[in-house]
C-alpha positions in Angstrom: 0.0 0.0 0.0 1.3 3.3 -0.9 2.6 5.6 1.9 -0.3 7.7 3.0 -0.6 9.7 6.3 -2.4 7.3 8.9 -5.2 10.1 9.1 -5.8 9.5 5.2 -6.3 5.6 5.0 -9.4 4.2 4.9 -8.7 1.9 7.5 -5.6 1.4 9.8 -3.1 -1.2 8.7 -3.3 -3.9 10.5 -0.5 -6.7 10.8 -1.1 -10.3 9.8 1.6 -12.2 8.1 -0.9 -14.6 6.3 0.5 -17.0 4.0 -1.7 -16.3 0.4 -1.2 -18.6 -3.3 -1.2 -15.0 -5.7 -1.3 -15.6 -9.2 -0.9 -13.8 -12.2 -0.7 -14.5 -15.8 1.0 -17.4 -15.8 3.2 -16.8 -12.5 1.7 -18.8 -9.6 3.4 -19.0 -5.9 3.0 -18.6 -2.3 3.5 -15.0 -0.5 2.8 -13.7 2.7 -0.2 -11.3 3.3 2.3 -8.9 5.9 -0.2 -5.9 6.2 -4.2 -5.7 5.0 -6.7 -2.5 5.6 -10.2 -2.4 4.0 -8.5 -0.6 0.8 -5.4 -3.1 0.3 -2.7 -4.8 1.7 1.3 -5.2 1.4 2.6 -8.5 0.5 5.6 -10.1 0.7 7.2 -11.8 -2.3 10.4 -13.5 -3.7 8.9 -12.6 -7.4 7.2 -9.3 -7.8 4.5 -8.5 -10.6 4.2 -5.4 -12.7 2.8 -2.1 -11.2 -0.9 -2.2 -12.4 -1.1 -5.9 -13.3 -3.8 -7.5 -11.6 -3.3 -10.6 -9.3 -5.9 -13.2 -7.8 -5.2 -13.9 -4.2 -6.4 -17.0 -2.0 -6.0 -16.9 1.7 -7.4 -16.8 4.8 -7.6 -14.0 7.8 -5.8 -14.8 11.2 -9.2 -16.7 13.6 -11.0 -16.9 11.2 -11.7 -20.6 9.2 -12.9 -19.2 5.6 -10.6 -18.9 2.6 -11.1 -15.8 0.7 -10.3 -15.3 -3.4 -9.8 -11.6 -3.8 -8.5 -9.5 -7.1 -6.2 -6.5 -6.8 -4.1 -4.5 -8.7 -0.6 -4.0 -7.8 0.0 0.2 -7.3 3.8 -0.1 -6.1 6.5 -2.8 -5.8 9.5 -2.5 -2.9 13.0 -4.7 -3.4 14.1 -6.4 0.1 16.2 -4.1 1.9 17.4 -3.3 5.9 14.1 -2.9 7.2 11.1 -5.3 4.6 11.1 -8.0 2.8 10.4 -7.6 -1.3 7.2 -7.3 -2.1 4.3 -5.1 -3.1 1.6 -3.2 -2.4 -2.1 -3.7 -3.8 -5.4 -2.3 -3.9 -8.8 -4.3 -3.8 -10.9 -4.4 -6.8 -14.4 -5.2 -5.5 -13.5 -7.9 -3.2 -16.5 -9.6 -1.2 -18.2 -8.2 1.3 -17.5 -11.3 4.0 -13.8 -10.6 2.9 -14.3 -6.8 4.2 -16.3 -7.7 7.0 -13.6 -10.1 8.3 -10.6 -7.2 8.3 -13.2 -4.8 10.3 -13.5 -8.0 12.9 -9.2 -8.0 12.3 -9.3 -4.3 13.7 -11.6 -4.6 17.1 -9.1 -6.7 17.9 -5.6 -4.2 17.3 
């Protein structure tokens, strides 16, 4: 997720680390989910996709036992460094409303 002043998200970012299967064209592997709000979410990747492709994700939100498939478009892309792994950002594109309600349940509890 791009770098936006907290007071300017639509949600706070809240801190998961949930393993996801992200695919894109004909690129298919297993990431890690490191930061989600109700806009987007940062993942962690050894193989990055282009900034605006679109990528299907399947994973699952810490307690709770559904799997979710969500779409997104990648908006930025970050190489490992010091302080985060390599990975990128992405925004939602109309992902489902038990999907949503499960990160609002993910931030009564931070």
């Amino acid at each position: 997720m791009a770098s936006k002043p907290a007071e300017k998200r639509v949600s706070p970012r809240i801190p998961i680390d949930a393993p996801a299967v992200v695919s894109w064209h004909n690129e298919k592997l297993v990431a890690y989910v490191e930061l989600v709000n109700l806009a987007g979410m940062y993942v962690a990747a050894d193989r990055l996709p282009d900034i605006g492709e679109y990528i299907d994700l399947i994973l699952s939100l810490p307690g709770d036992p559904r799997s979710f498939r969500v779409r997104a478009s990648v908006v930025h892309t970050d190489r490992s460094s010091d302080i985060r792994r390599s990975g990128f950002g992405a925004r939602f594109e109309r992902p489902p409303l038990g999907f949503l309600d499960a990160i609002r349940d993910l931030e009564k509890g931070h």
